[in-house]
PDB file of N, CA, C and O in Angstrom:
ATOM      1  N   UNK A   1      65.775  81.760 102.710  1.00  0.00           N
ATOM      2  CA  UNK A   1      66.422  82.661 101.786  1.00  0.00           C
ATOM      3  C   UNK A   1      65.845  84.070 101.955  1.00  0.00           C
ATOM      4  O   UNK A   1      64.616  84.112 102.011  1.00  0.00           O
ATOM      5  N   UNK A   2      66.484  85.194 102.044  1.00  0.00           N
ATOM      6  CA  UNK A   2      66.076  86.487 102.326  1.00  0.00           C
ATOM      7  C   UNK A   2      65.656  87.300 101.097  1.00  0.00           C
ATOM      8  O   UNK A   2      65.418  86.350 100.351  1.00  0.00           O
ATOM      9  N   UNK A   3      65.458  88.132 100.534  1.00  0.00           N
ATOM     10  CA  UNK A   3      65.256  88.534  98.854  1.00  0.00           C
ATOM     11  C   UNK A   3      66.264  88.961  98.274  1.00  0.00           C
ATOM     12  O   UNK A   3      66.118  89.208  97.077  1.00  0.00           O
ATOM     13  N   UNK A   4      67.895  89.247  99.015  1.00  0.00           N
ATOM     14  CA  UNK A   4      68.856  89.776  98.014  1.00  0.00           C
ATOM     15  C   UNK A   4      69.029  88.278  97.111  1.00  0.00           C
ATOM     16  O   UNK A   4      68.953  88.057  95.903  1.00  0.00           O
ATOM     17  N   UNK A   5      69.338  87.239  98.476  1.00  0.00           N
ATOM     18  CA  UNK A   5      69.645  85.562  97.872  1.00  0.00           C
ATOM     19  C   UNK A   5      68.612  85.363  97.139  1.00  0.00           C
ATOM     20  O   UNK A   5      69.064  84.569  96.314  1.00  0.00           O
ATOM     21  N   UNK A   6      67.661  85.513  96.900  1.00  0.00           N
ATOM     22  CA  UNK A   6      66.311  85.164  95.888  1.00  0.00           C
ATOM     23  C   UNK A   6      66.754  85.939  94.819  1.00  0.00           C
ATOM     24  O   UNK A   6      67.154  85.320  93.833  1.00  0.00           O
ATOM     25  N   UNK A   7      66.771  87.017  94.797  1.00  0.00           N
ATOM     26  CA  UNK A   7      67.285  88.193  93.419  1.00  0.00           C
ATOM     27  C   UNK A   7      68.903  87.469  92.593  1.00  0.00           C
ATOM     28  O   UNK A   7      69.284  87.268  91.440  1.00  0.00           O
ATOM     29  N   UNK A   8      69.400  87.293  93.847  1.00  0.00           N
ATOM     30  CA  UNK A   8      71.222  86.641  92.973  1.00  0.00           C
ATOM     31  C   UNK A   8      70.570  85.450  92.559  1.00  0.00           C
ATOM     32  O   UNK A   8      70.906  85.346  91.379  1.00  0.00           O
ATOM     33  N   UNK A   9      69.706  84.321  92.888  1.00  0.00           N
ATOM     34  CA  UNK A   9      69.658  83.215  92.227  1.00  0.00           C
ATOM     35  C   UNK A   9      68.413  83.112  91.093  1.00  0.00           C
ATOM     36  O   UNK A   9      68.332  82.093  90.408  1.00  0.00           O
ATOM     37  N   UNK A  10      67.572  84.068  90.949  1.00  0.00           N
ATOM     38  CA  UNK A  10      67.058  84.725  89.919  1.00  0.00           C
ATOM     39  C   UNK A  10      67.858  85.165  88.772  1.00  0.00           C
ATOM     40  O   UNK A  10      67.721  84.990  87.561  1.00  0.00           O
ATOM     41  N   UNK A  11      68.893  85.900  89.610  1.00  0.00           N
ATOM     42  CA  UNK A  11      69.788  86.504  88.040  1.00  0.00           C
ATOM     43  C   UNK A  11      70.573  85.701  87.350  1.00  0.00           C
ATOM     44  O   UNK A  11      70.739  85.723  86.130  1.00  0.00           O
ATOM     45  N   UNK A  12      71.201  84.779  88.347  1.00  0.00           N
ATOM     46  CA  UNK A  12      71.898  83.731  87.858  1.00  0.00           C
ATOM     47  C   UNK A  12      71.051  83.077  86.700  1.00  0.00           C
ATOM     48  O   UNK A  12      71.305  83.053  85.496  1.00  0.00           O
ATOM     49  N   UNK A  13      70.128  82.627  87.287  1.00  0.00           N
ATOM     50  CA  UNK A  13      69.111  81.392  86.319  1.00  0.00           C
ATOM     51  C   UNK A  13      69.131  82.128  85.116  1.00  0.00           C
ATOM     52  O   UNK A  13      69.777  81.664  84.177  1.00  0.00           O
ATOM     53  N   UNK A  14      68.383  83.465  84.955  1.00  0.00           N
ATOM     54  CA  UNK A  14      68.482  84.291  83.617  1.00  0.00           C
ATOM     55  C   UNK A  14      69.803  84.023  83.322  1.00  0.00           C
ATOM     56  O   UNK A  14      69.903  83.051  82.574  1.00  0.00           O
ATOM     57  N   UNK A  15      70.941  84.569  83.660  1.00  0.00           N
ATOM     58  CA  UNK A  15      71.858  84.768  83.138  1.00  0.00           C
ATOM     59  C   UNK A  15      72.657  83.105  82.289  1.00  0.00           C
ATOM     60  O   UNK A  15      73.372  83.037  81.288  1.00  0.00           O
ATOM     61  N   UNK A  16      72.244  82.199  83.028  1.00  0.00           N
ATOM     62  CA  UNK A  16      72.624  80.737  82.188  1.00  0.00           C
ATOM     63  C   UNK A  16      71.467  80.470  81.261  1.00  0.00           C
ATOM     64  O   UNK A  16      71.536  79.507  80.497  1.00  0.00           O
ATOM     65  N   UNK A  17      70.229  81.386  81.276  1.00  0.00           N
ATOM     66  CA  UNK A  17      69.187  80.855  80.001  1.00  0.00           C
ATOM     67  C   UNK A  17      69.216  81.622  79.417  1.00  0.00           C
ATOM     68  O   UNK A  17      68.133  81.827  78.868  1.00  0.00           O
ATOM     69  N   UNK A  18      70.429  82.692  79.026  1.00  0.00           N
ATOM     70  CA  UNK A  18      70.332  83.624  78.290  1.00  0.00           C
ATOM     71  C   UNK A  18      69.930  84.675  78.043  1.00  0.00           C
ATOM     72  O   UNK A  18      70.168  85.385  77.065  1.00  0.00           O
ATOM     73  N   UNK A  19      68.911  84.953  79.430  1.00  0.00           N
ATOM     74  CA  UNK A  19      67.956  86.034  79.248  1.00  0.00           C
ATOM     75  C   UNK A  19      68.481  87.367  79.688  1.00  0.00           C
ATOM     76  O   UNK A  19      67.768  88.311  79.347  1.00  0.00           O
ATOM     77  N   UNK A  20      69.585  87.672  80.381  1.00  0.00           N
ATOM     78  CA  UNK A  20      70.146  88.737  80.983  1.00  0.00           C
ATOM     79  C   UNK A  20      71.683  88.574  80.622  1.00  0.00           C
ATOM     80  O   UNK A  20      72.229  87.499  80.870  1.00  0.00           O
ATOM     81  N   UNK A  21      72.407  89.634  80.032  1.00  0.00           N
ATOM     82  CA  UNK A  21      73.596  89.411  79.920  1.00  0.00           C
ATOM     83  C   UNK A  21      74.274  89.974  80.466  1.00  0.00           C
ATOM     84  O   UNK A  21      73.751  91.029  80.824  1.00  0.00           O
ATOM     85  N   UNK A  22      75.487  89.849  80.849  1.00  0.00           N
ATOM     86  CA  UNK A  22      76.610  90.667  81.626  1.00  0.00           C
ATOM     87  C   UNK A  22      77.222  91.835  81.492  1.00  0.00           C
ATOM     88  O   UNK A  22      77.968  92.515  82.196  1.00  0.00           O
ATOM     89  N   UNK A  23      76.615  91.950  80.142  1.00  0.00           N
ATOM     90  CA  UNK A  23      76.829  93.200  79.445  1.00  0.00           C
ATOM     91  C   UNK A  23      75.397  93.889  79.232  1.00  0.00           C
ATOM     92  O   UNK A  23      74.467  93.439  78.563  1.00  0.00           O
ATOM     93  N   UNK A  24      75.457  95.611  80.277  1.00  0.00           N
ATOM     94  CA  UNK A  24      74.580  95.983  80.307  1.00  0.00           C
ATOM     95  C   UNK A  24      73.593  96.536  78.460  1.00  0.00           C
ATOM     96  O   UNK A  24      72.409  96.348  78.183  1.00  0.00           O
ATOM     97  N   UNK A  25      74.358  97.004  77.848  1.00  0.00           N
ATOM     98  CA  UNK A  25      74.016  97.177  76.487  1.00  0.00           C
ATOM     99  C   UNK A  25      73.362  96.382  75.813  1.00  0.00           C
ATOM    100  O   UNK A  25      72.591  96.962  75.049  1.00  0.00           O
ATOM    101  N   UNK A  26      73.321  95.013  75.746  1.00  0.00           N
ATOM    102  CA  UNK A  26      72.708  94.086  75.311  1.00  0.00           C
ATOM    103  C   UNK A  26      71.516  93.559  76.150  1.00  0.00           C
ATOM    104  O   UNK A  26      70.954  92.532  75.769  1.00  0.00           O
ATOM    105  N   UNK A  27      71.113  94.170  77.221  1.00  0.00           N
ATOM    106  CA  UNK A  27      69.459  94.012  77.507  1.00  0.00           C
ATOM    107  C   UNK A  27      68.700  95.073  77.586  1.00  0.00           C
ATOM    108  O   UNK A  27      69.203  96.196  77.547  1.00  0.00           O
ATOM    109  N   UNK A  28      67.469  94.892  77.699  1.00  0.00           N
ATOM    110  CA  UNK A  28      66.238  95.814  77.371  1.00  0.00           C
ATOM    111  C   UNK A  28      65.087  95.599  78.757  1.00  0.00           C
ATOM    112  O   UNK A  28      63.874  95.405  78.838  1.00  0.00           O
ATOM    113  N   UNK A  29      66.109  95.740  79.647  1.00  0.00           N
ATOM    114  CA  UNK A  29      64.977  95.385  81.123  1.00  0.00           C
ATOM    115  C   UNK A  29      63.964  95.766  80.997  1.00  0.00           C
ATOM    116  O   UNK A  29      63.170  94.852  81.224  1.00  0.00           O
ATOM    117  N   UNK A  30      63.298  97.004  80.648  1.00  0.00           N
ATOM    118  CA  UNK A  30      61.977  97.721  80.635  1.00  0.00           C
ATOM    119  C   UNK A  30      61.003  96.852  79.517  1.00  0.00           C
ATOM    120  O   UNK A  30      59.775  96.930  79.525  1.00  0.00           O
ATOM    121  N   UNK A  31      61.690  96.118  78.677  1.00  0.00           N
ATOM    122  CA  UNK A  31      60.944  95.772  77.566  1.00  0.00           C
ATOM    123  C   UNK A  31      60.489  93.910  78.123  1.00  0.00           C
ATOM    124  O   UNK A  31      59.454  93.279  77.911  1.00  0.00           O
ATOM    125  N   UNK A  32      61.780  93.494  78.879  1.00  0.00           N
ATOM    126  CA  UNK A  32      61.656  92.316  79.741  1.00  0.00           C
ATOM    127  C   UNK A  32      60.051  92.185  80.541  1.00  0.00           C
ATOM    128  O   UNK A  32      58.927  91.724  80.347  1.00  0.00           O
ATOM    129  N   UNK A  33      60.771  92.865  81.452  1.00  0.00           N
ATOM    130  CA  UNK A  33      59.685  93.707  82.650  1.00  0.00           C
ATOM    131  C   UNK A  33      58.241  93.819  81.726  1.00  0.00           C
ATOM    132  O   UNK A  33      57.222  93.297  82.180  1.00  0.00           O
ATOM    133  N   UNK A  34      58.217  94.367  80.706  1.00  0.00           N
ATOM    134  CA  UNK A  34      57.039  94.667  80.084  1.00  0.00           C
ATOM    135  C   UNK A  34      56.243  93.253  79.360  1.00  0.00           C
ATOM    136  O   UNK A  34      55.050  93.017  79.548  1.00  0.00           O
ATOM    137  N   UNK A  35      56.801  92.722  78.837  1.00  0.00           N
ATOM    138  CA  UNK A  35      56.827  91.511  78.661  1.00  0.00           C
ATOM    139  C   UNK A  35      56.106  90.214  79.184  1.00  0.00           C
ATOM    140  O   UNK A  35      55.447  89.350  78.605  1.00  0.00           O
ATOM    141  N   UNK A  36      56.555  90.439  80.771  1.00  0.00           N
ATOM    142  CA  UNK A  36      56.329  89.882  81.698  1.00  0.00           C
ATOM    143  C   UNK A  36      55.017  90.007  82.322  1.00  0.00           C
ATOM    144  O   UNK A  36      54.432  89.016  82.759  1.00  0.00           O
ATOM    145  N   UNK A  37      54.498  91.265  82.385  1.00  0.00           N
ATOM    146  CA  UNK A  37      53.284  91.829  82.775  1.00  0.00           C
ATOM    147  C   UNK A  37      52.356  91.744  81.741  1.00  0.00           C
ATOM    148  O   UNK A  37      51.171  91.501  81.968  1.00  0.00           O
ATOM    149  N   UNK A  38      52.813  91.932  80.591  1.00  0.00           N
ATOM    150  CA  UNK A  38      51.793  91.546  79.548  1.00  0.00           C
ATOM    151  C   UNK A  38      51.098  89.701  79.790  1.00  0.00           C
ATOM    152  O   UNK A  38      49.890  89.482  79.868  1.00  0.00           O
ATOM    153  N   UNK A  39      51.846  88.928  79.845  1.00  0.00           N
ATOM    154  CA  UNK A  39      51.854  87.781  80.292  1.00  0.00           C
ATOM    155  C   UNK A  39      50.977  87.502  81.160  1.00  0.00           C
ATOM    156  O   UNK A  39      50.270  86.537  80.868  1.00  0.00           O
ATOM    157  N   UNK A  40      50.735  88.092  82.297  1.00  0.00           N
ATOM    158  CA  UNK A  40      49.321  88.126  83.384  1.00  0.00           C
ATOM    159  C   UNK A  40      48.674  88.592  82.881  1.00  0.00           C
ATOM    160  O   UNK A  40      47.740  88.619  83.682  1.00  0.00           O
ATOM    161  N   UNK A  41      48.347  89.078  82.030  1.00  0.00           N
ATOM    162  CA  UNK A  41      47.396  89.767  81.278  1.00  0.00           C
ATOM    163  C   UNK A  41      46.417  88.646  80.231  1.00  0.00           C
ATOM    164  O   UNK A  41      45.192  88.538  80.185  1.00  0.00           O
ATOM    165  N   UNK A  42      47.423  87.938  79.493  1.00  0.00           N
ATOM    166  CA  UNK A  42      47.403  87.079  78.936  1.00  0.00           C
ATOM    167  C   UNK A  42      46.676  85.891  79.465  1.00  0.00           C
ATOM    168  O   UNK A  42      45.869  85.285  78.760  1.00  0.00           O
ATOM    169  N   UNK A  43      47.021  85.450  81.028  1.00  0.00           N
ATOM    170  CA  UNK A  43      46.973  84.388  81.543  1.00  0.00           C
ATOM    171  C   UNK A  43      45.372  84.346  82.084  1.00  0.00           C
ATOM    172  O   UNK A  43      44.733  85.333  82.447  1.00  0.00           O
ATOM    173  N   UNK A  44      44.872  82.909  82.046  1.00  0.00           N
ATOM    174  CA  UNK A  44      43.399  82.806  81.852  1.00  0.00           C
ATOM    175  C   UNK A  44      42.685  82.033  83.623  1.00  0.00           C
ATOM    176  O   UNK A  44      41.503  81.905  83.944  1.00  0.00           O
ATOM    177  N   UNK A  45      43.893  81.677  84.402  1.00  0.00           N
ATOM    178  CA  UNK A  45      43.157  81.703  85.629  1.00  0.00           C
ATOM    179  C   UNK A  45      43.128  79.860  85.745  1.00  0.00           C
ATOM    180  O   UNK A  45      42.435  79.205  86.523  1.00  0.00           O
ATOM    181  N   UNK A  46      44.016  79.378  84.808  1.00  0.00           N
ATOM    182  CA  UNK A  46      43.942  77.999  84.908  1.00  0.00           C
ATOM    183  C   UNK A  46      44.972  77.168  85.650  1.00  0.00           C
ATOM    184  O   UNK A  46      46.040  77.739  85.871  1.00  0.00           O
ATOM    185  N   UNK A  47      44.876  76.288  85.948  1.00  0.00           N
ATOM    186  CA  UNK A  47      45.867  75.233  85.943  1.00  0.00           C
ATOM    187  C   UNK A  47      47.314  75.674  85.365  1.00  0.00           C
ATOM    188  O   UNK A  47      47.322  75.762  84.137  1.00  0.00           O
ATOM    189  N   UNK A  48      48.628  75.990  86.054  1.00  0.00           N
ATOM    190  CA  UNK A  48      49.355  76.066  85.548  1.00  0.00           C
ATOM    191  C   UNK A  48      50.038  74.831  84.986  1.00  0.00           C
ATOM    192  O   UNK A  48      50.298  73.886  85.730  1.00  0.00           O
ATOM    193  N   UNK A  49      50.423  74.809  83.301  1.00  0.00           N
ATOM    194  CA  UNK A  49      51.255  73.434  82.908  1.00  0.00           C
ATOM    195  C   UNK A  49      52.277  73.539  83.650  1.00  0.00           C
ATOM    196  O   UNK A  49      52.693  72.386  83.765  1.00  0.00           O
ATOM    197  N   UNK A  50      53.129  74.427  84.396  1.00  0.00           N
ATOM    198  CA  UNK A  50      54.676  74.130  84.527  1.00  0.00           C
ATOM    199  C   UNK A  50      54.614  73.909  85.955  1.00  0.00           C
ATOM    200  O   UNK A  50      55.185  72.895  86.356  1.00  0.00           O
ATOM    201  N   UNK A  51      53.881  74.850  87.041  1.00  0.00           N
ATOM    202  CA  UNK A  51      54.044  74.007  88.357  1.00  0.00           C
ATOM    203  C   UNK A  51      52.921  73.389  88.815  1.00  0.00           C
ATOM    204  O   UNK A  51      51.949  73.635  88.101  1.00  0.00           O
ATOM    205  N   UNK A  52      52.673  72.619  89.819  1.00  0.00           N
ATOM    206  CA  UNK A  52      51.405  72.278  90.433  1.00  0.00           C
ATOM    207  C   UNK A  52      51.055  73.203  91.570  1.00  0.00           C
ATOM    208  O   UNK A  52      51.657  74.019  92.268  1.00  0.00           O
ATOM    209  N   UNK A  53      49.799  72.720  91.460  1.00  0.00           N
ATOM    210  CA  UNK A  53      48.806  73.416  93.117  1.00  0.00           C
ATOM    211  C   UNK A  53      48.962  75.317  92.661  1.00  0.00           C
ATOM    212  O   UNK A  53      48.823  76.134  93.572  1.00  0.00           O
ATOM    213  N   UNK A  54      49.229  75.767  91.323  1.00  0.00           N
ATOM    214  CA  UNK A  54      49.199  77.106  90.930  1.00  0.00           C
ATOM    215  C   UNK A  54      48.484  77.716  89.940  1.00  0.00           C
ATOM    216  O   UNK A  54      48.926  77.149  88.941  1.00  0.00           O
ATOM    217  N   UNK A  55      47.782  78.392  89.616  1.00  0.00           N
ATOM    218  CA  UNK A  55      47.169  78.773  88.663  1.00  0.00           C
ATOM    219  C   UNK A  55      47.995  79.412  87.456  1.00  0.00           C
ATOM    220  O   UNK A  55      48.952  79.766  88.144  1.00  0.00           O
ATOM    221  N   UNK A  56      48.385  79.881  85.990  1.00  0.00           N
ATOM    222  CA  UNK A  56      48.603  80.167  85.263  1.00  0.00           C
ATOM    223  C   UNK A  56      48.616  81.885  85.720  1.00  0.00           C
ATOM    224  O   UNK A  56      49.707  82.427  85.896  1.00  0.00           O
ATOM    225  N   UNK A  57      47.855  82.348  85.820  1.00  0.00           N
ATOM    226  CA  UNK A  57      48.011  83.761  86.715  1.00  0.00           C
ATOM    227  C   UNK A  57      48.929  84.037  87.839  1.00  0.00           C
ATOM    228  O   UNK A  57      49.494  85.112  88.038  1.00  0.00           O
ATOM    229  N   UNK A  58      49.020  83.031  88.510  1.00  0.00           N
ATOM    230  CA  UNK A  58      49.759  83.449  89.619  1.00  0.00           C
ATOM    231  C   UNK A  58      51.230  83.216  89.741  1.00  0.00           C
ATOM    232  O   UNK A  58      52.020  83.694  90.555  1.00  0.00           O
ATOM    233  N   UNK A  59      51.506  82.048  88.374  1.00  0.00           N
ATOM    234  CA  UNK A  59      52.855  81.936  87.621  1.00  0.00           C
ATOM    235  C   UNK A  59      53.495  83.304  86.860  1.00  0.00           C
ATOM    236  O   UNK A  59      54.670  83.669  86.829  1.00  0.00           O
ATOM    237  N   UNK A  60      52.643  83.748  86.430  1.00  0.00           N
ATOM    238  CA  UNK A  60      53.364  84.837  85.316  1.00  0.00           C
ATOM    239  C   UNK A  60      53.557  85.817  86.609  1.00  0.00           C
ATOM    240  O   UNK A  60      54.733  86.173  86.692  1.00  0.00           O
ATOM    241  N   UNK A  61      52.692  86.374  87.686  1.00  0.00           N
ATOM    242  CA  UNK A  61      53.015  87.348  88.502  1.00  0.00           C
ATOM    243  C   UNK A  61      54.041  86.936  89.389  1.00  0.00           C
ATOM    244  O   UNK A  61      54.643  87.766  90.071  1.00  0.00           O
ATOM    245  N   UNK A  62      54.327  85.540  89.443  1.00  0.00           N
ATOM    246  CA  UNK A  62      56.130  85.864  89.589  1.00  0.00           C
ATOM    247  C   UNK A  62      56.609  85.724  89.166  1.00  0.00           C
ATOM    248  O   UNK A  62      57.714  86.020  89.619  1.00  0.00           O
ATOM    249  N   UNK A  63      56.627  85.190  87.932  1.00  0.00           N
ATOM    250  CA  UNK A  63      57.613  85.896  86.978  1.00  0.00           C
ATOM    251  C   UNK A  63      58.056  86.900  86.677  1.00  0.00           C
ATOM    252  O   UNK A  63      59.232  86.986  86.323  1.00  0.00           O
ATOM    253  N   UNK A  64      57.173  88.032  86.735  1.00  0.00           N
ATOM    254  CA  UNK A  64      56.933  89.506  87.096  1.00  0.00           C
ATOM    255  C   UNK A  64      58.048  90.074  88.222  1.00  0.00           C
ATOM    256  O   UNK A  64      58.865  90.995  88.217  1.00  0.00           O
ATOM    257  N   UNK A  65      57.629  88.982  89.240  1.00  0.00           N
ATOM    258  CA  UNK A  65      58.602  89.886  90.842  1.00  0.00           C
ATOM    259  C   UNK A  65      60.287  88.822  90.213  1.00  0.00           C
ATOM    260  O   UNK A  65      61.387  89.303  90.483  1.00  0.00           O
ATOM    261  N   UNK A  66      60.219  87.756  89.595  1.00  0.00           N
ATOM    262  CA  UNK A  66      61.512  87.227  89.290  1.00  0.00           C
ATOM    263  C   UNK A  66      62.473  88.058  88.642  1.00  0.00           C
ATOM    264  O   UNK A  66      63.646  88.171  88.996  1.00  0.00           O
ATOM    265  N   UNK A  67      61.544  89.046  86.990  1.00  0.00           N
ATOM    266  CA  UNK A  67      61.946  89.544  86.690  1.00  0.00           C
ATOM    267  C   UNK A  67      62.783  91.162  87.323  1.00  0.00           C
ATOM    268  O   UNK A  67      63.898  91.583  87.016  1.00  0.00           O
ATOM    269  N   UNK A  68      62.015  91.625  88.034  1.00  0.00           N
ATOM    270  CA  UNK A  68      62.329  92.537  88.563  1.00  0.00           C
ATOM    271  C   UNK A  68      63.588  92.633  89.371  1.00  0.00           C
ATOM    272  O   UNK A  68      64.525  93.422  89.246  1.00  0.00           O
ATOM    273  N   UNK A  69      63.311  91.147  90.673  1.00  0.00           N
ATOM    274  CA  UNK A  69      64.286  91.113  91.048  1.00  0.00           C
ATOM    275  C   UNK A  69      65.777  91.026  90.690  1.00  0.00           C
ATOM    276  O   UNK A  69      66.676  91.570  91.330  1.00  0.00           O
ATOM    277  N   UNK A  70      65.935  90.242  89.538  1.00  0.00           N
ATOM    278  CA  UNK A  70      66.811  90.103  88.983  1.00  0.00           C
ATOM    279  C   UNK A  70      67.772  91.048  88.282  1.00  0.00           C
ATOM    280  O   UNK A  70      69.001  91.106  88.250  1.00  0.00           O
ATOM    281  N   UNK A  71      66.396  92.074  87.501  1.00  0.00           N
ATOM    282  CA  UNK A  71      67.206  93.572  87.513  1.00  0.00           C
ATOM    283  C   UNK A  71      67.708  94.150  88.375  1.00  0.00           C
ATOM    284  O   UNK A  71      68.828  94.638  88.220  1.00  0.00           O
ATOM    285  N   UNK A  72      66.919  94.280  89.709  1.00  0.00           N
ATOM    286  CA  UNK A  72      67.195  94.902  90.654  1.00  0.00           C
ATOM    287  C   UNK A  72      68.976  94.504  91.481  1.00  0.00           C
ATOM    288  O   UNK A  72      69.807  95.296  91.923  1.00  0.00           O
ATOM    289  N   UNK A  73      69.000  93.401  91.429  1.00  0.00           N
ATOM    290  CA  UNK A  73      69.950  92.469  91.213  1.00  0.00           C
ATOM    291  C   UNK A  73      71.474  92.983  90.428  1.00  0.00           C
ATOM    292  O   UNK A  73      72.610  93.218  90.840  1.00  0.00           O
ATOM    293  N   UNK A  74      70.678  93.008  88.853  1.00  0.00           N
ATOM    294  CA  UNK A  74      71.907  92.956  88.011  1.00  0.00           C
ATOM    295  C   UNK A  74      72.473  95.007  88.340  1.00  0.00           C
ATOM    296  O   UNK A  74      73.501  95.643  88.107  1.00  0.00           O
ATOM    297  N   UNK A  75      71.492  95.252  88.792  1.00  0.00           N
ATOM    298  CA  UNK A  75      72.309  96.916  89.156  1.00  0.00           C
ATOM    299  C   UNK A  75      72.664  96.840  90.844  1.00  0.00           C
ATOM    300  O   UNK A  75      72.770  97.922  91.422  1.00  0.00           O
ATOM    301  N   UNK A  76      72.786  96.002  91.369  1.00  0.00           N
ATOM    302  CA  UNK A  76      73.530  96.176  92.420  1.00  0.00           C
ATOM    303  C   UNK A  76      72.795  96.437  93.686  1.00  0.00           C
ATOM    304  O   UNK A  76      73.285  96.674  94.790  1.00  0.00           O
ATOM    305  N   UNK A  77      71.288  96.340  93.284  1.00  0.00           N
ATOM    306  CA  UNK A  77      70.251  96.978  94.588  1.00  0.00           C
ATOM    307  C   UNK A  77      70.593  96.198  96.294  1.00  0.00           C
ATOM    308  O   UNK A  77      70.698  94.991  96.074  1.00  0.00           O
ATOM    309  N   UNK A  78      70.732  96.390  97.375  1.00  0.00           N
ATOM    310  CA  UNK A  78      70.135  95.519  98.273  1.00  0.00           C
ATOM    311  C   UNK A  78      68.194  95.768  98.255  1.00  0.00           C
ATOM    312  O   UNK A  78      67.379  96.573  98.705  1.00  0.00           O
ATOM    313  N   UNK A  79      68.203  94.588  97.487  1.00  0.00           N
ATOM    314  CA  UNK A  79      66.534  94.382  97.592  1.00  0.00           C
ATOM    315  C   UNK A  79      65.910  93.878  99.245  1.00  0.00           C
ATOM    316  O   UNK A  79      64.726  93.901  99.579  1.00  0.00           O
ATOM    317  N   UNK A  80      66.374  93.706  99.586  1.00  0.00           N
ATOM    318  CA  UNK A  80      65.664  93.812 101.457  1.00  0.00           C
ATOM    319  C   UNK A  80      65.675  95.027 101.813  1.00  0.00           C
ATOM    320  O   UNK A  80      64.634  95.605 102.125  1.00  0.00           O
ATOM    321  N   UNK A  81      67.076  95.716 101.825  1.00  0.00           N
ATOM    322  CA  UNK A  81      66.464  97.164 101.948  1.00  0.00           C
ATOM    323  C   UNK A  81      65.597  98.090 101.421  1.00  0.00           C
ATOM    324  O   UNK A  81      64.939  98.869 102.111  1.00  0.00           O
ATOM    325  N   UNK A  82      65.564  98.012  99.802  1.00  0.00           N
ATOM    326  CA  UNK A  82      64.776  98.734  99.164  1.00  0.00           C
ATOM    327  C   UNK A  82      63.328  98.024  99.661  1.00  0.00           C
ATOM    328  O   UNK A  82      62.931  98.716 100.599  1.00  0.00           O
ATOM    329  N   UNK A  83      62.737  97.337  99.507  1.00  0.00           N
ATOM    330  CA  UNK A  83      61.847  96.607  99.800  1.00  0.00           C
ATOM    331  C   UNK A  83      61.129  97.148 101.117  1.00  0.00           C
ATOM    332  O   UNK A  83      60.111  97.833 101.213  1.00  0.00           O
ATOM    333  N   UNK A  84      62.000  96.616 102.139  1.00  0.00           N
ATOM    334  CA  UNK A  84      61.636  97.917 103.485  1.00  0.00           C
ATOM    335  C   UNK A  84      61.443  99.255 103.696  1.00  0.00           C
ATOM    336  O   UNK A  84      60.645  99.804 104.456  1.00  0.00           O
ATOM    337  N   UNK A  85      62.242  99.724 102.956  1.00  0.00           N
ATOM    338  CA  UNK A  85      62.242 101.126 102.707  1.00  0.00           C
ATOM    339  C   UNK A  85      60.728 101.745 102.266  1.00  0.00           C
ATOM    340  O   UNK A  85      60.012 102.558 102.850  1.00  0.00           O
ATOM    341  N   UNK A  86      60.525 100.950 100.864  1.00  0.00           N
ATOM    342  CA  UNK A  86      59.390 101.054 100.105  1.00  0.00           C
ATOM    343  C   UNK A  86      58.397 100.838 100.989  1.00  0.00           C
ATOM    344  O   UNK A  86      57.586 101.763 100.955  1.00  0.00           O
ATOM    345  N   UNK A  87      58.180 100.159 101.617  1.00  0.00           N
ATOM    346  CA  UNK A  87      57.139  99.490 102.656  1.00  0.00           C
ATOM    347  C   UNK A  87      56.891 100.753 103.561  1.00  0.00           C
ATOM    348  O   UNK A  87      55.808 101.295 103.779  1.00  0.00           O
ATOM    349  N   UNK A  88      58.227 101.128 104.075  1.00  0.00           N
ATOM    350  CA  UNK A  88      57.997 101.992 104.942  1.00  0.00           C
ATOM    351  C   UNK A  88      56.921 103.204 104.737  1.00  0.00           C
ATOM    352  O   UNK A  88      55.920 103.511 105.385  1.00  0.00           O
ATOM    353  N   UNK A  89      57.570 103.806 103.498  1.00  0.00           N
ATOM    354  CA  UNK A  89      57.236 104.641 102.956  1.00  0.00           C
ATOM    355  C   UNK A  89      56.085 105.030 102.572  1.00  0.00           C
ATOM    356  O   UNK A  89      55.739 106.210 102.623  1.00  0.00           O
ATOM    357  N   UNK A  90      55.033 103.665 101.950  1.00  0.00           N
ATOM    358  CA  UNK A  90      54.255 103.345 102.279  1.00  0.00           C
ATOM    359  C   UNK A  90      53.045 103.672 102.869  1.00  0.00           C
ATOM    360  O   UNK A  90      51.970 104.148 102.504  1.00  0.00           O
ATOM    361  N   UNK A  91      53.590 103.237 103.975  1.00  0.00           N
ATOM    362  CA  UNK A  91      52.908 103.550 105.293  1.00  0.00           C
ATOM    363  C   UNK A  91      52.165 104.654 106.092  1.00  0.00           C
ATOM    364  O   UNK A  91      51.191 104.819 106.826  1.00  0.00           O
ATOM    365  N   UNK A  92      53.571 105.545 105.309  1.00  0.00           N
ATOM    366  CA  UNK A  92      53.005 106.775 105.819  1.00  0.00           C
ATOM    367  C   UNK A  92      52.698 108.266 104.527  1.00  0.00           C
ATOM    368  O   UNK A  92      52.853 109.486 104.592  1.00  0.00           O
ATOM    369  N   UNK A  93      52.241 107.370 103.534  1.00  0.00           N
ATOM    370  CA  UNK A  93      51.657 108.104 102.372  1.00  0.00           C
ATOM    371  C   UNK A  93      50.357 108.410 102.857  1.00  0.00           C
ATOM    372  O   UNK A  93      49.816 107.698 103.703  1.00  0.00           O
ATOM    373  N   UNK A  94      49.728 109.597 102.296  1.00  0.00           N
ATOM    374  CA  UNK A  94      48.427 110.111 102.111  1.00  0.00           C
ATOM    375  C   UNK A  94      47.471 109.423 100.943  1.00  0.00           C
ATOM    376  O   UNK A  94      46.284 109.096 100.935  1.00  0.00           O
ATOM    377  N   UNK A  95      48.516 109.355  99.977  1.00  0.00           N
ATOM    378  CA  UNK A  95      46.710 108.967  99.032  1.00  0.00           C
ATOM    379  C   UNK A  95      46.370 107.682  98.957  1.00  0.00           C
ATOM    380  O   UNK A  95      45.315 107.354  98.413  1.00  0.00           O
TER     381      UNK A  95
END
């Protein structure tokens, strides 16, 4: 799967658990997103309950890139490109 197909089946999942709606007015991505990061923050470095062989930290930080993607997603991004782009860019920063 490449990351646009990761981002559409991200948004999907939100979008059947309710968490993203089709209607842009009725979400609060930044507050999502925020949410989400608070959450690693939160998280204590254990045993995750929901998957195996993962720590509780390393669950919420993708939840983090799930979330994102999914925005990125619900506005239409190609996230492989942006992604590359960003990378690129990157690369050839100074600080």
């Amino acid at each position: 799967m490449n990351l646009n197909e990761i981002a559409k089946k991200a948004h999907d999942c939100a979008v059947l658990r309710g968490k993203i709606s089709p209607i842009d007015e009725e979400n609060n991505f930044h507050l999502d997103l925020l949410n989400e990061v608070a959450e690693v923050f939160n998280a204590e470095g254990k045993t995750s309950p929901h998957i195996e062989h993962f720590s509780d930290f390393e669950e919420e930080l993708a939840d983090v890139i799930l979330v994102a993607m999914s925005t990125l997603h619900h506005f239409g991004s190609n996230v492989d490109a942006l992604i590359k782009a960003k990378m690129d860019f990157n690369q050839i920063r100074n600080d």
